[in-house]
N, C-alpha and C positions, 0 to 999 in steps of 0.2 A: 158451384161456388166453393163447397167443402171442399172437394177434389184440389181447386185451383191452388188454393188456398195452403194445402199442404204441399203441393210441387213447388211452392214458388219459401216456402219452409225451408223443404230438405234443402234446394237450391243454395237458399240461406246460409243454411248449415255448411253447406259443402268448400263454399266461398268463405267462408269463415275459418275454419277448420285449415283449408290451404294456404290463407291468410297469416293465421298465427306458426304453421310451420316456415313458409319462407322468412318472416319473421325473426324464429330463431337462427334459421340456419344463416340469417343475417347477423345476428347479433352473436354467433359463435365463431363466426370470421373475425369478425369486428375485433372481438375478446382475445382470438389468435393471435391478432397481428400489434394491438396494443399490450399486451401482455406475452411477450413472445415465454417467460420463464414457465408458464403455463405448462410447455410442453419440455423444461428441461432435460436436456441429454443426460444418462448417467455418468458418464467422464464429465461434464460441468460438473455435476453432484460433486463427485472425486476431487477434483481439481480445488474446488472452495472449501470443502471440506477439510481436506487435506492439508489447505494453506492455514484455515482459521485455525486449526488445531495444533498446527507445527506453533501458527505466535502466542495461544490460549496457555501454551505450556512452557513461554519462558522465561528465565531465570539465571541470568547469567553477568557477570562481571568482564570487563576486558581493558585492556589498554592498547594503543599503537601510536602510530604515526598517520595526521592528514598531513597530504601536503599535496601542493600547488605546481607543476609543473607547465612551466611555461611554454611557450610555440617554439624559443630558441634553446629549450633545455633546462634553463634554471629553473632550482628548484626550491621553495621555500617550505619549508616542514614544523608543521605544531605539534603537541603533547596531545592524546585527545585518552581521554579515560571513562567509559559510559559502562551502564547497567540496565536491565533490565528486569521487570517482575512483571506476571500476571493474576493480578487481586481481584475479586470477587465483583468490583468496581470498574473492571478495566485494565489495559496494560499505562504502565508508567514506564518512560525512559528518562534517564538523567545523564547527560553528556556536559562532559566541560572539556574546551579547549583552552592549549595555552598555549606561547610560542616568544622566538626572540626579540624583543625590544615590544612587545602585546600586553596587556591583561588580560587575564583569564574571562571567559567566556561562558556561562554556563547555563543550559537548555531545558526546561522540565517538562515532557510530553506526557497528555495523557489521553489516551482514545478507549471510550467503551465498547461497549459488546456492538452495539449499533451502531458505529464508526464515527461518533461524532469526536473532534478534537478540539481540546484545549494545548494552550503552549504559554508557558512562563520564562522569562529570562533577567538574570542579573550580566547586562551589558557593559562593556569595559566602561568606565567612570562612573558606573551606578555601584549601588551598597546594598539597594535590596530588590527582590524580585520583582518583577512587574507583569503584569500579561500581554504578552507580545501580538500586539492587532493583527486584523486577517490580512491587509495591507502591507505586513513584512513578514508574512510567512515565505515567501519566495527570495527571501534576501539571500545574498552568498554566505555562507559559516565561513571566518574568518580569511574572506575572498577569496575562497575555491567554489568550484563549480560545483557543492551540493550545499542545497538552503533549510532551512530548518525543518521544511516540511519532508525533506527526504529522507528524514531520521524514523521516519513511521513509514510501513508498509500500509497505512489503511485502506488502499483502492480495495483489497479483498473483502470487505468489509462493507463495499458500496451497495446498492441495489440494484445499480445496473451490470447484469456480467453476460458476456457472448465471449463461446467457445469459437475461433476460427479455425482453420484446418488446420491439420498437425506439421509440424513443420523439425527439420533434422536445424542443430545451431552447434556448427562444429561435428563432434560424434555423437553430439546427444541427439536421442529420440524426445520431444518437445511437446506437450499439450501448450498451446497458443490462445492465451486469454484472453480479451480485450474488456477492460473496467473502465465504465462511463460515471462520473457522479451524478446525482442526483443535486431536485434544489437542497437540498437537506444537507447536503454532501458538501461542505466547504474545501475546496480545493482549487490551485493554480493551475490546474490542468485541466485540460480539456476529454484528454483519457489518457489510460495508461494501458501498456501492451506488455504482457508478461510470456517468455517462454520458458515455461516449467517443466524439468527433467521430471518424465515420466514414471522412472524406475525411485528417486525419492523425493518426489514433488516441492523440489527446491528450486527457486529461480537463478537461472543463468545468464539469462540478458532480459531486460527492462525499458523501452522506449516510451518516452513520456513527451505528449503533446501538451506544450504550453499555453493555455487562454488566451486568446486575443491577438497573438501571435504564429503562430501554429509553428514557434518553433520547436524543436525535440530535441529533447536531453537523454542519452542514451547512458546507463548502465550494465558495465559488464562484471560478473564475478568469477572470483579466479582460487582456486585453491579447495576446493568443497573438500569438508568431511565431516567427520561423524563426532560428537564429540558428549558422551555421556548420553547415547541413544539420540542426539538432536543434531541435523545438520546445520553445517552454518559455512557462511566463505570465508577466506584468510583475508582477502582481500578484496575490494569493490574500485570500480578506475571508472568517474564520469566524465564524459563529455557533451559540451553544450555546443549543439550546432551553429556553425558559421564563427566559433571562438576558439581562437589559437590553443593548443596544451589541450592538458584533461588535470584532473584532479584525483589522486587515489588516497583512499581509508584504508590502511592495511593494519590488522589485528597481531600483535606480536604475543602477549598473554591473556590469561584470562580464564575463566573457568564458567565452565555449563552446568553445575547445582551451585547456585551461589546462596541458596536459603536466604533469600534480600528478604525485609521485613517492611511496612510502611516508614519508618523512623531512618533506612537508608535512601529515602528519596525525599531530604527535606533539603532543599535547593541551596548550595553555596559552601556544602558541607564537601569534606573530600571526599572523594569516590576511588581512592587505589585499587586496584585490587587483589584478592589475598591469598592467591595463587594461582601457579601457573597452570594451563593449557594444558592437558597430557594429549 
């Protein structure tokens, strides 16, 4: 009876013991395939890395020309003069547009380390700022094809990110993002698709899938350089699929140590800026 007693033990044991390994090696797939970040590639590391760092460090003044060109050519051009700083708090951007026969327009973004955003606006017939609902973040800036929300790079900042295979865009050699937001992640899209020059981990083309729509608004920039150690484009040209024309932001001056302070982003104030580009 002792004898039996212990075989039908060990038995126990054995069954148990195999029990709890398939088990895990259940719950270590399981863990795999919901958490794919688990097993992050080093080039994702690089690539997020790289980008957090590039916006974590900037600080710069500019001015240009938006403007709207149509599907028949015309083309209608505003004033557009924006800033940016990265505070302890987060980055702030401050844009104002203005143009002919318009009032001025002006934007105050501000996203933290953990990508959440807030957005402020004083809108043509208004006097004082207000915060612009999550329901007009996708509005057009002064009816071209890029909307408030395009004024921030946050998708790097998401928690969802997948490296896809590398891909050549033009001559450039490309690390290929793809940034999913999260519920946390207040955004008009659905994802966004970054392909990032590998040699200085700046973006050169941007396609972004629209919510609910699955239409895509593509972003191309044109002019990359270097400017006080920080790259940046001259110019950015978007288009919104299935809509006649594109719209280009193109940068005429401006400067990359602007030493901005919190008291130059108090909304409605001017934003010149105080020299030029080298």
């Amino acid at each position: 009876m002792t004898f039996l007693r212990r075989v039908m033990l060990s038995r126990s044991r054995k069954y148990c013991a195999l029990g709890t390994i398939q088990a895990s090696i259940a719950l270590l797939v399981l863990f795999s395939v919901t958490h794919p970040a688990f097993a992050a590639s080093p080039d994702l590391d690089t690539v997020l890395t790289g980008s957090r760092q590039r916006i974590e460090k900037l600080d710069y003044r500019v001015s240009g020309r938006l403007t709207r060109v149509e599907g028949d050519g015309k083309r209608t051009s505003y004033k557009f003069v924006g800033k940016a700083h990265w505070f302890p708090d987060g980055l702030r951007v401050l844009c104002e547009i203005s143009g002919p026969g318009s009032e001025k327009t002006s934007v105050l973004l501000h996203m933290t380390a953990g990508g959440h955003v807030t957005i402020e606006a004083v809108l043509p017939g208004e006097k004082a700022a207000s915060v612009l609902p999550f329901e007009r973040w996708n509005d057009p800036l002064a009816g071209t094809d890029f909307s408030y929300e395009d004024m921030l790079e946050s998708q790097f900042f998401w928690k969802h990110q997948e490296l896809l295979a590398p891909e050549k865009y033009g001559a450039r050699d490309c690390f290929v993002l793809k940034s999913v937001p999260a519920s946390q992640d207040r955004s008009h899209n659905d994802s966004v698709t970054s392909w990032i020059d590998r040699g200085i981990l700046y973006p050169v083309h941007v396609v972004k899938t629209l919510h609910g729509t699955g239409q895509q608004k593509e972003f191309i920039y044109y002019g990359l350089r270097q400017v006080g150690g920080a790259w940046s484009a001259s110019q950015v040209e978007a288009t919104l699929q299935g809509k006649p024309g594109s719209s280009i932001l193109a940068i005429e001056f401006g400067s990359g140590k602007a030493n901005l302070a919190r008291k130059d982003f108090e909304i409605g104030q001017s934003g010149a800026p105080e020299e030029k580009a080298k």
